[in-house]
C-alpha positions as CSV (number, residue, x, y, z in Angstrom):
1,X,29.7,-3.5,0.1
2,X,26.4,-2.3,-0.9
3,X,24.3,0.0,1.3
4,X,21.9,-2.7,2.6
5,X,24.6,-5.2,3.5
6,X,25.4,-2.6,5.8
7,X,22.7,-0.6,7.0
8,X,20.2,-3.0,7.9
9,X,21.9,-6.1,9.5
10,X,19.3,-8.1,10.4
11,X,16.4,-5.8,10.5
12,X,13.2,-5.8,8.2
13,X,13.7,-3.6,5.1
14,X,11.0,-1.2,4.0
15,X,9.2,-2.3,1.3
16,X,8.9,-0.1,-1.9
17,X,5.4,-0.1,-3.2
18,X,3.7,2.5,-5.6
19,X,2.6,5.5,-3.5
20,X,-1.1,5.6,-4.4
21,X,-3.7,2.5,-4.6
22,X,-6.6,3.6,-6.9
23,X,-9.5,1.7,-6.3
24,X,-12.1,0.1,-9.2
25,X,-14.7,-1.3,-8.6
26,X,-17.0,-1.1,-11.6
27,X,-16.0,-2.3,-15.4
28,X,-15.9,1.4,-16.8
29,X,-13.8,2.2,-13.9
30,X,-11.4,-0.6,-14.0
31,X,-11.0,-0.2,-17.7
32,X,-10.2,3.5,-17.4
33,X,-8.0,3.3,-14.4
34,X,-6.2,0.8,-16.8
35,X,-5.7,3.2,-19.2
36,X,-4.3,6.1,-16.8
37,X,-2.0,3.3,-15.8
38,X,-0.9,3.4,-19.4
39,X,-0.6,6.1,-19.8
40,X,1.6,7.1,-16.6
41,X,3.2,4.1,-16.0
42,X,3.1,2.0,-12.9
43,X,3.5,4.7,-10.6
44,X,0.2,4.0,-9.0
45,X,-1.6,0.6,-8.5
46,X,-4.9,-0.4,-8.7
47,X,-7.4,-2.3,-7.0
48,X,-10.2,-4.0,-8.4
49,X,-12.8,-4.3,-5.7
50,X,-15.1,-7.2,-5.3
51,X,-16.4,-6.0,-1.8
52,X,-18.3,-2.8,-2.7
53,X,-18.0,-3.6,-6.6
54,X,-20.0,-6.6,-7.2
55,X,-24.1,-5.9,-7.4
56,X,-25.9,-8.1,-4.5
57,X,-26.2,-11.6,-5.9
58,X,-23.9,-11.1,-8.7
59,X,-20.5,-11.7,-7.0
60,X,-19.7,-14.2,-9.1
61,X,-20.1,-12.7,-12.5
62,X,-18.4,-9.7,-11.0
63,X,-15.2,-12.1,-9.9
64,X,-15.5,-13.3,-13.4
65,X,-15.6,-9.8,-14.8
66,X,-12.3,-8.6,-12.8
67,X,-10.5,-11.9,-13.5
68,X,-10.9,-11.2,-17.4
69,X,-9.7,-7.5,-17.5
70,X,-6.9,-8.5,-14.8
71,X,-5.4,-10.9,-17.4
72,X,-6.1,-9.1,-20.4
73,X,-3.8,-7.1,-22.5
74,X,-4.7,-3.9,-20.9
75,X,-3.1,-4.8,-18.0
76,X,0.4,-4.1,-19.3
77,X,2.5,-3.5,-15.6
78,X,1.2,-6.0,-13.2
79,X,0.7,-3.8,-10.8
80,X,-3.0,-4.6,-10.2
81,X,-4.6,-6.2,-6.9
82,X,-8.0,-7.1,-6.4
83,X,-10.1,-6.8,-2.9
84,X,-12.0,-9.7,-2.0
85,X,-15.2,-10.2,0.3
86,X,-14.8,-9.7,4.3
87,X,-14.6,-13.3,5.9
88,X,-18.3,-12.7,7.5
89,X,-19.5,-12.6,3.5
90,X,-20.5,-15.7,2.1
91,X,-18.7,-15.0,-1.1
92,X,-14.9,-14.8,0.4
93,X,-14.4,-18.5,-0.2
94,X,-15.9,-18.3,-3.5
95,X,-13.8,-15.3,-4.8
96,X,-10.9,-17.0,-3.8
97,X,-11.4,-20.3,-5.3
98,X,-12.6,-18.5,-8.7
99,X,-10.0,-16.1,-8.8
100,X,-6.7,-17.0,-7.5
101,X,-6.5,-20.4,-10.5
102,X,-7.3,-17.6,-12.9
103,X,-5.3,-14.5,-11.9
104,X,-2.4,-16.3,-9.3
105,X,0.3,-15.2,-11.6
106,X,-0.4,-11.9,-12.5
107,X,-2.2,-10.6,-9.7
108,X,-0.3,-7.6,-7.6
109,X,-1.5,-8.4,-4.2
110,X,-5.1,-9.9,-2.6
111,X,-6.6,-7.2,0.2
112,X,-8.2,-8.9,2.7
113,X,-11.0,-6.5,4.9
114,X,-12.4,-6.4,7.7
115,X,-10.6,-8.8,9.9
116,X,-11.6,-9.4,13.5
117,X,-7.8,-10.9,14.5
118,X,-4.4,-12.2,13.3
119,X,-5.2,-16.4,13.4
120,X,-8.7,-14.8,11.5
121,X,-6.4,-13.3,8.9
122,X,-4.4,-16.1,8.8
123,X,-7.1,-18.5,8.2
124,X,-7.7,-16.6,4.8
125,X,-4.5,-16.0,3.9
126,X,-3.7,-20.1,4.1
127,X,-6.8,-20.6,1.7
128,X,-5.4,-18.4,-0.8
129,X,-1.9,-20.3,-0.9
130,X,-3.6,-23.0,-0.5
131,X,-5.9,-22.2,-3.7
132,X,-2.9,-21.3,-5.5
133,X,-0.6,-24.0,-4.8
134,X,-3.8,-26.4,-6.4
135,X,-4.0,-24.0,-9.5
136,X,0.3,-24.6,-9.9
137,X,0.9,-21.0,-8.8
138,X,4.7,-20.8,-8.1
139,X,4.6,-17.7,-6.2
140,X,3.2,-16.9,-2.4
141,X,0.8,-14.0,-3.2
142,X,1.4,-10.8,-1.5
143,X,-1.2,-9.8,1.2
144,X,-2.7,-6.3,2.0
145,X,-5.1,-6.0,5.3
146,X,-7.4,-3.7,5.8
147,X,-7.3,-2.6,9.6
148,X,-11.2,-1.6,10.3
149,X,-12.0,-3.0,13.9
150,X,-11.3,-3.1,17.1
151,X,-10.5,-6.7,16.8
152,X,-7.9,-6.1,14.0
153,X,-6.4,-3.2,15.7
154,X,-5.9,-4.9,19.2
155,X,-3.6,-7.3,16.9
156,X,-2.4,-5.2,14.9
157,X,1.6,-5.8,15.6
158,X,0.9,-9.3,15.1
159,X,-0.9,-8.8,11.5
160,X,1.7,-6.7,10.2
161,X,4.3,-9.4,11.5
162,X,2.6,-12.2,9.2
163,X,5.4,-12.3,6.8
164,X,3.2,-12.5,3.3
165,X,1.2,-9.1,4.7
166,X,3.1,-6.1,2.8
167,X,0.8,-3.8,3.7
168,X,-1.7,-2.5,6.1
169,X,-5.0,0.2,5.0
170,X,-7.1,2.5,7.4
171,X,-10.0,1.6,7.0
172,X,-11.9,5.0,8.2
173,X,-15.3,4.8,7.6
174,X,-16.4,1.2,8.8
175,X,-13.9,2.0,12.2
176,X,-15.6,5.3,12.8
177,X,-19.2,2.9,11.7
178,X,-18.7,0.9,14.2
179,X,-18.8,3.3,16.4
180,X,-23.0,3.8,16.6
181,X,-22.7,7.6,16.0
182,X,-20.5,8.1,18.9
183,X,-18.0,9.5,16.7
184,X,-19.0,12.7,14.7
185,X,-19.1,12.0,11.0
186,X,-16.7,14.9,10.2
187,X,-13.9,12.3,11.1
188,X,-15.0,9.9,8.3
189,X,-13.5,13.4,6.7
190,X,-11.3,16.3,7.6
191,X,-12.1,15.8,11.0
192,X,-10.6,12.2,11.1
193,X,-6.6,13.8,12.1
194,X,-8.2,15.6,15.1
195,X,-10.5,13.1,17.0
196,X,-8.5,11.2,18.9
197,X,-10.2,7.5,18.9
198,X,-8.9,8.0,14.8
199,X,-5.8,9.7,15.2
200,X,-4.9,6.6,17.6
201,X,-5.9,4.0,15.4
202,X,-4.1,5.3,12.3
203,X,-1.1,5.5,14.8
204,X,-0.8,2.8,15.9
205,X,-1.5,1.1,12.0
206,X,1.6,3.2,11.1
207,X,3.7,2.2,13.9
208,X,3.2,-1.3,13.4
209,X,3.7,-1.5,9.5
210,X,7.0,0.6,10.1
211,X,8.5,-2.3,13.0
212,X,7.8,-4.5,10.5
213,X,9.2,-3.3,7.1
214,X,5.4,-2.7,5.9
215,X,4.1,-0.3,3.7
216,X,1.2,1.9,6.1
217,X,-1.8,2.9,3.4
218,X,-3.7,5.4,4.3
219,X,-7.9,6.1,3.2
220,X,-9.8,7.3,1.1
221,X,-10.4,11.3,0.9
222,X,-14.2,11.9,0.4
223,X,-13.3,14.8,-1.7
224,X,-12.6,14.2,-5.0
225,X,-13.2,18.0,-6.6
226,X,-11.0,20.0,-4.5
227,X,-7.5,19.6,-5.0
228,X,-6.1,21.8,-1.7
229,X,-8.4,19.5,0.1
230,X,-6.8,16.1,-1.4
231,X,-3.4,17.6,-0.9
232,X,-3.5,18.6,2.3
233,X,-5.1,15.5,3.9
234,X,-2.5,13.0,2.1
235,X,0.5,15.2,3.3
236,X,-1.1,15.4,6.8
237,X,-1.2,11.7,6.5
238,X,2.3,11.5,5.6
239,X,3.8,14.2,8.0
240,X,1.7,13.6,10.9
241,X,1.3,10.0,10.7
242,X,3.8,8.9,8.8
243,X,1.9,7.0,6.1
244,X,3.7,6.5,2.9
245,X,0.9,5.4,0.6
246,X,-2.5,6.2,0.3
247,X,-6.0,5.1,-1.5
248,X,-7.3,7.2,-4.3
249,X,-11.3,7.0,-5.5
250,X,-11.2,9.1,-8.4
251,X,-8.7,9.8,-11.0
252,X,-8.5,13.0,-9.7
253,X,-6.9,12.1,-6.8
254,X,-4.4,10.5,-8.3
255,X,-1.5,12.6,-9.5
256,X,-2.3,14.5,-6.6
257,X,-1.3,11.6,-4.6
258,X,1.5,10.8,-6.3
259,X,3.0,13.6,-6.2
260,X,2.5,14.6,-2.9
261,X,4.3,11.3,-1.1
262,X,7.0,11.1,-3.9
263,X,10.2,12.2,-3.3
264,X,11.3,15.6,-4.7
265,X,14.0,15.7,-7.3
266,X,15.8,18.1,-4.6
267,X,15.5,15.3,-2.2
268,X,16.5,12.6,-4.4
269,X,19.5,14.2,-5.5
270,X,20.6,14.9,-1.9
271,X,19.8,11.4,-1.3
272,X,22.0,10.0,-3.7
273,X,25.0,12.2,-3.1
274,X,25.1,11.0,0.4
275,X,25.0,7.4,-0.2
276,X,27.6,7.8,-2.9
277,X,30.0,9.6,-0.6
278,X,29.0,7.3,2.2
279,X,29.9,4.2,-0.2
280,X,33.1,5.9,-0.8
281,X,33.7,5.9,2.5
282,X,33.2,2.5,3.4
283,X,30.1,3.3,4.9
284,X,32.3,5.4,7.7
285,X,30.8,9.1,8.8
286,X,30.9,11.7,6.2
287,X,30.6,15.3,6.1
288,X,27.8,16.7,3.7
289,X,27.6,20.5,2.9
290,X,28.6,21.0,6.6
291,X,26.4,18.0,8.2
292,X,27.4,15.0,9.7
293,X,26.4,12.0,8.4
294,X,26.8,8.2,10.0
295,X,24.8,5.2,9.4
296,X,21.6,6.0,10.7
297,X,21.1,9.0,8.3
298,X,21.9,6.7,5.8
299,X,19.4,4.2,6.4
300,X,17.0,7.0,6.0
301,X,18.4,7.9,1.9
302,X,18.5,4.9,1.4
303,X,14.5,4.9,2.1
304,X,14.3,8.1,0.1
305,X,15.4,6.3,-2.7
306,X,14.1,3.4,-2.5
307,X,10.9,5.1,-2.8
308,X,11.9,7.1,-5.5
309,X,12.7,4.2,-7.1
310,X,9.0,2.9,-7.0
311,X,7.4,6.3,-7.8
312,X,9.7,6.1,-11.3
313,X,12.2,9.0,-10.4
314,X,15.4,7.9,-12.9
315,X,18.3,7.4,-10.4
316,X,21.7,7.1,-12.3
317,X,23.1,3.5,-12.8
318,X,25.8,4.1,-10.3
319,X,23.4,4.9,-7.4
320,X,20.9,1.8,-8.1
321,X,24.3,-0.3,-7.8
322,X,24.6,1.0,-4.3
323,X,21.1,0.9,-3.2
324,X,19.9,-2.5,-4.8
C-alpha cells in the first residue's frame, strides 16, 4: 500500500510547491527571471506582478504585456503566476477579465492581495472561475492570498480552508504600513522576527496554511547584496516559523533561497531509507540506526520528500513509487 494510503487517512496533504517565488514586475525583469528559470529548471516560480508592476494608468498595457511573455516560448515550465490588483483597485476586474481568457491554461497560480476577509476573497476568486469557465478553461486555477490586514488575518483559518487557495504570503510591509508608525520600521526588516505584533501575524499565517495542507510563503528580504543577511532571515523563517517557501526580489536571492529551504541530500537519503524500510514493513514500527520509527515519523519523510521532489532532488524510481 503506498505511503499516503496510509499515513494520512483522511487529513489534508501538504502541498509541494517550488521553494522560492521570484517576483517580476517589469518586462526586463520578467524576461530575465525567464531565463534563470531556464537555465535552472523549475525549481523556483515566478510571479509577474500587475500590482506594483504596471505604471499608473497603464494597467492595461501592462496586463497585456505579462499575458504575451506568459504564453510565449520563453516560458518553457509553467510554473509562472501573475499578481493581480487589490480588490479596492479599479483595475482587479479588468485584469481578470483580460487575462484569465488569455493565460487560463498556462498560468501557475493568480495571487490575490490585500484582502479585507474570507467571503472578500471569495468574491474574487468566483470571478476568476467564473472568467475562465467563459474563456473554455478546463481547469479551476490555483489561488495564492496575500495575508496583509488585520481583516485577512482575523480570518485567516477560514482563507486558508477555501479549497482552490494553495498558498498564503506575509505580506510585511503594508501589515507593518498599516500600522501609522506605531511599529518601528526595522521590522519591515531584520527586526520583523523580534516585534511581536509581526512575529504573531506570521504565526498564525503559518499555523493556518499547515491545518490546512497549504504551502505558508514567507516576504520579501529588503537585502538583496548581502548573502549572510538573505540566508539567515529565510532559515529563521523556516526554523522559527515554520515557513516553507519564501519571496525573492532579486535574482540574487534566489539560489540563496532555494537552497536554504531544500532538503539536504543527507536528509533526503535518510528520508527515503525510512520509508522504504517502513514500506517493507507494512507500514508497522521500524528500527532505524537505533531509532524508533512509527507512523508519525513517517508522515514527516514523507514531507521531506515530497519537497525534495519539488526542489528537483532525483529520488530513485523505487522511492517515488512509495511516495506518489
Amino acid at each position: 500500500m503506498l505511503a499516503k494510503q496510509v499515513l494520512f487517512q483522511g487529513e489534508a496533504l501538504p502541498r509541494a510547491l517550488p521553494v522560492c517565488d521570484h517576483y517580476a514586475g517589469t518586462e526586463v525583469r520578467m524576461r530575465k527571471a525567464l531565463q534563470l528559470q531556464s537555465e535552472l529548471g523549475p525549481v523556483f516560480d515566478i510571479t509577474f506582478d500587475c500590482e506594483d508592476g504596471a505604471p499608473v494608468g497603464q494597467e492595461s498595457e501592462h496586463a497585456e504585456l505579462v499575458a504575451s511573455i506568459l504564453v510565449s516560448p520563453e516560458n518553457k515550465f509553467n510554473r509562472v503566476g501573475i499578481r493581480i490588483h487589490d480588490p479596492e483597485h479599479p483595475a482587479w476586474k479588468s485584469d481578470i477579465a483580460s487575462l484569465i481568457p488569455k493565460v487560463g491554461n498556462r498560468v501557475a497560480f493568480v495571487t490575490i492581495p490585500k484582502v479585507m476577509s474570507v467571503s472578500q476573497t471569495q468574491e474574487i476568486i468566483d470571478e476568476i472561475n467564473h472568467a475562465a469557465k467563459t474563456a473554455g478553461v478546463a481547469r479551476l486555477i490555483p489561488i495564492q492570498v496575500l495575508i496583509e490586514t488585520y481583516g485577512a488575518l482575523r480570518e485567516v483559518d477560514a482563507i486558508a480552508a477555501l479549497p482552490q487557495v494553495e498558498s498564503l504570503s506575509f505580506g510585511l510591509m503594508d501589515f507593518i504600513s498599516e500600522h501609522h508608525g506605531a511599529i518601528p520600521a526595522d521590522a519591515m526588516d531584520r527586526g520583523q522576527f523580534d516585534h511581536p505584533l509581526v512575529a504573531r501575524a506570521m504565526m498564525e499565517i503559518s499555523a493556518a496554511c499547515h491545518a490546512h495542507g497549504k504551502v505558508p510563503s514567507h516576504n520579501v528580504c529588503t537585502n538583496i547584496h548581502d548573502l549572510g543577511i538573505i540566508k539567515s532571515d529565510t532559515l529563521r523563517a523556516k526554523n522559527e516559523f515554520a515557513y516553507t517557501r519564501k519571496w525573492s526580489i532579486h535574482p540574487n536571492q534566489i539560489p540563496i533561497i532555494v537552497e536554504a529551504l531544500s532538503p539536504s541530500s543527507t536528509e533526503v537519503d535518510t528520508a527515503s531509507a525510512i520509508l522504504t524500510a517502513a514500506h517493507e514493513a507494512q507500514w508497522g514500527p521500524i528500527q532505524f540506526e537505533g531509532r524508533l520509527h512509527d507512523r508519525a515519523s513517517f508522515r514527516y519523510f514523507w514531507g521531506v520528500l515530497l519537497k525534495a521532489q519539488a526542489c528537483g532532488y532525483p529520488i530513485s524510481p523505487k522511492v517515488l513509487q512509495i511516495i506518489c
